[in-house]
Steps between C-alpha positions, in 0.01 A plus 500: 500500500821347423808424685693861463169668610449209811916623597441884489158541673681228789828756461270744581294362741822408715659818435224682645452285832907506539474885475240480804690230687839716489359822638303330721827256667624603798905554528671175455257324367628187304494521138372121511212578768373802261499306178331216671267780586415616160428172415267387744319830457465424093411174569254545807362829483537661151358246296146495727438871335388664167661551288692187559206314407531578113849446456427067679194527239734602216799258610246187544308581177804476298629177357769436706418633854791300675773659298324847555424411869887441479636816370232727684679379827879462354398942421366505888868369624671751253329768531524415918896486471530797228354720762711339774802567322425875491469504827835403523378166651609113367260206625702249617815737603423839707268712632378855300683810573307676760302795439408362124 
């Protein structure tokens, strides 16, 4: 695994928990509490399951895991916010529109 692939499976990974943590907000929900949300549950939950497990195997076998460690989680955040956006929500600034 390198770097780009460490970014888009954490893009993905975050994208796919910020999907579930935006349908799942209730109205008025701040964009901050939600995002916080996503990350706690990538960071406390998600990575206890397969297939999690293969992707830490592939990131610590590699030669640099720090760096990869690194851009798996900077892909978590944007993947997080990309999904946040669309949602018409801004950590740090509003609350989603309701009903998305």
């Amino acid at each position: 695994m390198n770097k780009r692939e460490a970014y888009a499976t954490g893009f993905d990974n975050g994208s796919s928990i910020a999907r579930t943590q935006v349908a799942e907000a209730r109205p008025g929900t701040p964009c901050d509490k939600i995002l916080e949300e996503v990350l706690e549950t990538e960071s406390d939950h998600f990575r206890q399951y397969s297939p999690f497990e293969f992707t830490a195997s592939a990131i610590n076998r590699s030669r640099n895991p720090e760096a990869l460690w690194e851009a798996y989680e900077r892909g978590v955040g944007a993947g997080a916010r990309f999904i946040l956006r669309r949602a018409g929500c801004r950590p740090g600034r509003n609350k989603p529109r309701q009903g998305k």
